[in-house]
N, C-alpha and C positions, 0 to 999 in steps of 0.2 A: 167245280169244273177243273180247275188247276190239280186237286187231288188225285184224278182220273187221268188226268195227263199223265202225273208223276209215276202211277200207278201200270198207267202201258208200256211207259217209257224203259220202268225196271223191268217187267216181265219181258219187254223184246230184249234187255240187255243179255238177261240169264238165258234167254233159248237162245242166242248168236254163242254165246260164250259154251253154253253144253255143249253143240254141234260142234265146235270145233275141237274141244277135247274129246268129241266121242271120235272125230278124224283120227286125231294121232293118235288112237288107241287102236286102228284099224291094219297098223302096219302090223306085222306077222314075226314072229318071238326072233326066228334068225334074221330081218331086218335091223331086227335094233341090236341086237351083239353082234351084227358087223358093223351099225355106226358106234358101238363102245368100240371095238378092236381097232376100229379106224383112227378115233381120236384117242384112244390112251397106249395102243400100242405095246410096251411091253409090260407095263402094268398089267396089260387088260389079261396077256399068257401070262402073269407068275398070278395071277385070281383064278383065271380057268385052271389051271393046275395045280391050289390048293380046291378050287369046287370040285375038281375029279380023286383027289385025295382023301375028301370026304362023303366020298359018294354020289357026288350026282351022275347023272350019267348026259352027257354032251354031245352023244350023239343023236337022240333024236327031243331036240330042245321042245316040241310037239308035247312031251308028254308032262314033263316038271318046266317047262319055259319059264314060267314067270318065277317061278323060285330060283330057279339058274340064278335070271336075271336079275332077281335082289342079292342074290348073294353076291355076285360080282360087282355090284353097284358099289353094295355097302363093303364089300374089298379096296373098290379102287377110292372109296371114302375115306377107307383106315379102319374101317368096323368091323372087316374077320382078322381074324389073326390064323 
């Protein structure tokens, strides 16, 4: 019986826990590079403008978003040069 407890107790843990990472995945590509731009400021322009030096294209974050968005990430990491 205790095993069966244990047993419901993880699997409600894991579907509260997906659901809410499936939320934050639901904001939209130029939500989240204005809360980068928000909180890094001007890091976050000299990343967008080695990502436009390399090609991406920034203005319609729509079509490469999520690549933008790694690359500025791992910019304002330290990990593009």
């Amino acid at each position: 019986m205790r095993a069966w407890i244990v047993v419901v107790t993880v699997l409600a843990t894991v579907s509260i826990t997906s659901t809410g990472l499936a939320q934050q995945d639901r904001r939209s590509v130029s939500d989240r590079l204005n809360d980068m731009k928000a909180r890094y400021g001007q890091t976050y322009e000299q990343c967008q403008a080695l990502a436009e030096s390399r090609g991406y294209r920034l203005s319609d974050p729509s079509q490469d978003g999520g690549l933008i968005m790694m690359f500025i990430e791992g910019c304002i990491m330290g990990r593009q040069r």
